[in-house]
N, C-alpha and C positions, 0 to 999 in steps of 0.2 A: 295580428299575432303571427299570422303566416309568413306576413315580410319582415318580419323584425324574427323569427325564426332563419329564412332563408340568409337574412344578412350575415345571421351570426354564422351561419355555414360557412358564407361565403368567407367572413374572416377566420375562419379555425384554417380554409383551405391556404389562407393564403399567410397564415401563421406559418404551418407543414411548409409552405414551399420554398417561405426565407430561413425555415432555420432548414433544408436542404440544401439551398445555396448557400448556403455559412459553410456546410458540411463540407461541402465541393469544392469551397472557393479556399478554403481551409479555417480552422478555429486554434486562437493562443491559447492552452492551457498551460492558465496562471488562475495559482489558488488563491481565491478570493473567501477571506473569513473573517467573522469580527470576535472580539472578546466576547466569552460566554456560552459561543454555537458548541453544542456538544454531538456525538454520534456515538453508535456500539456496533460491532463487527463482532457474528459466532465465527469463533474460531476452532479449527477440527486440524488436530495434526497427528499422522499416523508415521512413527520411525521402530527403530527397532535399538535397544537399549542390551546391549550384552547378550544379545542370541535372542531376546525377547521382542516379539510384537507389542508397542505401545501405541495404544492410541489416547489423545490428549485434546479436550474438548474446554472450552471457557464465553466467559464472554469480555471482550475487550471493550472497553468505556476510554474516551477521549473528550476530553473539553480543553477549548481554545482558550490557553489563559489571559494571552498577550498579542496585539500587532503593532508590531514597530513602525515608525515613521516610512521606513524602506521596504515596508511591508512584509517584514520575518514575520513567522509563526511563528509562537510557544503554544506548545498541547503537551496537555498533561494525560498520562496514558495511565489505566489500572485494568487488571485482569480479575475477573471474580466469576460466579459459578461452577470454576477449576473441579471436570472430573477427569481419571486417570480409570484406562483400561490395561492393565498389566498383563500380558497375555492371556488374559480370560476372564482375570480375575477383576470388580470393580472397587474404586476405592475414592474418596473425597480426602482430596490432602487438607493437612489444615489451612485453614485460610491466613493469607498474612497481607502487611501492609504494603507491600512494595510495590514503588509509583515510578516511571521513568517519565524523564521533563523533557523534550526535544525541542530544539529551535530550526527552523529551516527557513531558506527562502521562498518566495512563493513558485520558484521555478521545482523543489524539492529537492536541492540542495542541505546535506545537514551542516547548521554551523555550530553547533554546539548540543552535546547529549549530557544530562544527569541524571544520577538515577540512585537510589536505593542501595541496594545492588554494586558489589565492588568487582565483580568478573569484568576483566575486558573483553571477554566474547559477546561482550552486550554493543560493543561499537562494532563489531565484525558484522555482528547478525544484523544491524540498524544501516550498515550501508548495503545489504543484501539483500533488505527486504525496501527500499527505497527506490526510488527511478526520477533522477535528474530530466526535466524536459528542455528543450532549445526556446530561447525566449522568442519565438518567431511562428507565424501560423504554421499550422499543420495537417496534412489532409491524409488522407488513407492514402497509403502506402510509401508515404516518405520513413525514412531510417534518418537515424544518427547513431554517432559512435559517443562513450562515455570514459573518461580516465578520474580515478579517483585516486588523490595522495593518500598515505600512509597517515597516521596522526598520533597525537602524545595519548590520547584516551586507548589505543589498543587496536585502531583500526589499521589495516596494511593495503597496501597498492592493489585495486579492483579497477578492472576494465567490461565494460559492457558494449552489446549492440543492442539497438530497438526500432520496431517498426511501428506504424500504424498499419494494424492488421484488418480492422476494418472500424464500421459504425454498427452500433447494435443496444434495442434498449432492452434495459435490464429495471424490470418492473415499473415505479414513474420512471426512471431517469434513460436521457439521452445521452448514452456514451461511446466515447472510443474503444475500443479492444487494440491492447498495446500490447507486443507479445516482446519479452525480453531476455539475453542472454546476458549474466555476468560472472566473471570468475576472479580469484585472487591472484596475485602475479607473484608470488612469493610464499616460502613454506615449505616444512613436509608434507603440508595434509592440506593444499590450496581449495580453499571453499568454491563450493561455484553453485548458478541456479539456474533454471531454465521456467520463466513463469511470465503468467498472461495477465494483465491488467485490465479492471474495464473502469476507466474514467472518467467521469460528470464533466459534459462538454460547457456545461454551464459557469461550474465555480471551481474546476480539478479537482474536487475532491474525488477518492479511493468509492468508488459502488463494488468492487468485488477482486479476488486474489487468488486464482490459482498458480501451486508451481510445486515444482521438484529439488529440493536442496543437497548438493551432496557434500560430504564433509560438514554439514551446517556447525559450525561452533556454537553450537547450543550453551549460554550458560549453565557452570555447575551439574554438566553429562557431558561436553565436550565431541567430538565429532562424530557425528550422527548423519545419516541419509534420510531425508522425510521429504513427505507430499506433506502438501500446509494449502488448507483453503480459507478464507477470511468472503465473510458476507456481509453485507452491509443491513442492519437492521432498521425498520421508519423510513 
């Protein structure tokens, strides 16, 4: 029992020390997901709505509807739990049905968004809250730069920069912290964001979202400055 104890040591150490060297040597994050896999992110967002402090709390539910041959994702996204703190005051909106459908590549490219929802700040805020990765490994402290065209759904020319900021786990998971800059290239009121990612080195999926949005084109309230965190829940 002792050496079949010792062994297993021996391979947990030596587990640690090739996914370090994965770490070092660099890792492709490319999202790997099948039809079905679902996840939930508490989402907390505090802005201010016409002189008022709001803070806006839910839970966001996604399941993976589709993967394509070329490995696109569709997830299907719903928000529920929606509480709303209006400067002081608390309040449950009513609940509704409204679902947005996103297609991406598994690099997180979006190629196609539907949604519920007829605002085009809904394509604005989906390239803002998004992070394109380089189809090639990656190791703490490489950057890239990002250019996003303009589109017929409402999105306009966004540019970003990104780093791998470091490696860091975030409860089970082993991830990257990807820290990123993006803004609109066009407008009166060009959106931009400044927000930190953390990764799953595993299968790319999202474990966690801090950031700062300013001008955020929030659907149906329009431009607004907020801190938006997103955690990954299970």
């Amino acid at each position: 029992m002792r050496n079949g104890l010792k062994i297993f040591g021996l391979a947990a150490v030596a587990a640690l020390s090739l996914t370090a060297l994965a770490v070092q040597d660099g890792v492709v994050l490319k999202r790997i997901a099948k039809s079905g896999d679902t996840m939930k992110f508490r989402l907390k967002a505090e802005l201010e709505v016409q002189g008022t402090p709001v803070v806006l709390t839910g839970l966001i539910n996604e399941k993976v509807t589709g993967v394509a041959a070329n490995g696109n994702i569709t997830v299907e996204q719903k928000t529920t739990d929606v509480k709303l703190d209006f400067g002081g005051s608390e309040m449950n909106p009513p609940a509704t049905d409204d679902t947005t459908t996103t297609t991406y590549t598994p690099f997180g490219t979006i190629v196609d968004i539907k949604s519920t929802q007829t605002d085009a700040n809904l394509a604005r805020m989906s390239n803002l809250q998004s992070i394109t990765i380089p189809e090639k490994p990656l190791k703490v402290g490489d950057t890239w730069d990002i250019t996003l065209p303009k589109n017929e759904k409402g999105a306009v020319e966004l540019k970003g920069t990104f780093k791998v900021d470091g490696a860091e786990k975030i409860g089970v998971y082993d991830t990257y912290r990807v820290k990123g800059t993006m803004k609109e290239t066009t407008g009166d009121q060009p959106a931009s964001v400044d927000a930190t990612y953390w990764i799953n080195v595993k299968d790319a999926s999202l474990v966690k979202l801090t950031g700062t949005w300013t001008n955020a084109p929030l659907p149906q309230i329009g431009p607004s400055n907020a801190k938006i965190t997103l955690m990954r829940e299970g």
